[in-house]
C-alpha angles and dihedrals in degrees: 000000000000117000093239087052085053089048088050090050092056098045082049090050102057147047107225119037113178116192126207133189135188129308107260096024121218120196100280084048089059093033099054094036098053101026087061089050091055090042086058101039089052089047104032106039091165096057129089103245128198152175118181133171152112120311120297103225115217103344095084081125084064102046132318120211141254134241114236124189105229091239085066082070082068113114087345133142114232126208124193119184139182083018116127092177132038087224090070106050112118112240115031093226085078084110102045092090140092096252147022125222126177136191130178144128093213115105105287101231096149101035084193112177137041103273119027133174116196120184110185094180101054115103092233141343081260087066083047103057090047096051085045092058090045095056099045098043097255114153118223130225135215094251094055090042084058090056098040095046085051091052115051084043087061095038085051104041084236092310092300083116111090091228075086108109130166092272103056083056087059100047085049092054093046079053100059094043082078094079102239117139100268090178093064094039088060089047101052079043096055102028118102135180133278097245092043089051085052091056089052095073088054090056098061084044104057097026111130122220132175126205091269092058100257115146150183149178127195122213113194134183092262103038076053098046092045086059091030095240126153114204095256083060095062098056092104097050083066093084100046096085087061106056082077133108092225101047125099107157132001147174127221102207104201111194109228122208088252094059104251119113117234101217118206110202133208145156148185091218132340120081116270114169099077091058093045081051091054091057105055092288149055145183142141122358086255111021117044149143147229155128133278110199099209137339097294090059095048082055090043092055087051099053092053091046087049082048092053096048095055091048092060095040088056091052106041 
């Protein structure tokens, strides 16, 4: 039996089903999570769906979430999507149900749950849900349409990444066919604040690159509270190094109030993620994530991605 016959099975078997995502959630987060929700609730009216988590920072135009109390955990099947760790999963009573599934197209370097479904090659856990529904007979609505369109544009950078195949195009296409406004949708997706686009000058000023392409730019607490800017606001500034010609691979280094730096990582080439793995975090070969301690290991994390980036440069 396939795995998303088996995944089919279980939805079929109970009569809640809640569904998580990632900590910090970007759009396929949101998309997957919440697109799978309304793909159950359209085809399941009689089931308990539904979708819990954080707060979701910014993309409240996409999907907020829903409160829970922790006995509706009780003899419930549980669905986590677009969540490589359990570490990571928003909302610790993941794990209060009867049963685990999970479903990513991240590495899977921790399978947690009893059923999980990895897909390396999909452009996004978003692709996934709507190949899923394809292959088990579940009808779309417009709602969920509207997510999973959402997500697989922001896992994709608007199919600029080059996890965009063919198919990925064709399941976008069968999305708008649904009638949402997909205009609107690109532009919530794309528009940014004042005070972040602001900081975005500041970006392009301060950013550090050696002669193999490797940057970096360090946000610190002050350099935020002087543009007014929290770290779920700078999500969109990750991708501004590498609209230039001389960047291969870079690091954003974002200050927390504990002291610590988040790093989101990307390149245009070499490998990153395990390196991103090797610092408290993990993710795809050229977009990942992690944490730097202090600031030796801030410094630690740009000297192997220097080191990276001279290693490619030598091979290719």
């Amino acid at each position: 039996m396939k795995t998303t016959e088996k995944i089919i099975a279980a939805i079929k078997q109970y009569d809640r089903i809640i569904i998580h995502r990632h900590k910090r959630p970007d759009p396929d987060a949101l998309g997957s999570q919440v697109g799978l929700a309304e793909i159950l609730r359209h085809n399941f009216p009689e089931k308990e769906i539904y979708h819990v988590g954080g707060p979701v920072e910014g993309l409240e135009f996409l999907a907020e979430m829903q409160e829970l109390e922790d006995e509706m955990y009780r003899g419930a099947l549980v669905i986590v999507t677009d969540t490589a760790n359990s570490p990571r999963v928003s909302d610790e009573r993941y794990d209060l149900g009867d049963y685990l599934i999970k479903i990513d197209h991240h590495p899977n370097d921790e399978p947690y749950g009893d059923l999980v479904w990895v897909n390396t090659t999909a452009s996004s856990c978003s692709e996934m849900i709507v190949d899923f529904a394809s292959e088990t007979g579940l009808q779309l609505n417009q709602h969920a349409a509207r997510l999973l369109y959402g997500g697989i544009v922001g896992d994709t950078g608007r199919f600029l990444y080059p996890a965009t195949t063919p198919h990925t195009l064709r399941v976008a296409a069968e999305l708008l066919d649904y009638g949402f406004d997909a205009t609107k949708l690109n532009r919530e997706l794309e528009q940014v604040s004042l005070k972040v686009a602001k900081l975005s000058g500041y970006v392009y000023q301060h950013l550090e690159v050696d002669k193999n392409g490797a940057g970096q730019i360090i946000l610190d607490k002050e350099t935020l509270k002087e543009y007014g800017i929290v770290d779920s606001e700078t999500s969109s500034l990750v991708p501004l190094p590498g609209v230039i010609d001389s960047v291969l691979a870079w690091a954003v280094f974002v200050e927390q109030p504990e002291g610590y730096y988040r790093v989101r990582l990307r390149s245009k080439g070499p490998v990153i993620n395990e390196l991103a793995k090797r610092y408290y975090g993990g993710g795809h070969p050229l977009a990942s994530g992690a944490n730097a301690r202090n600031a030796e290991e801030r410094q630690e994390i740009y000297q192997e991605i220097q080191a990276l980036c001279a290693n490619y440069r030598k091979h290719t």
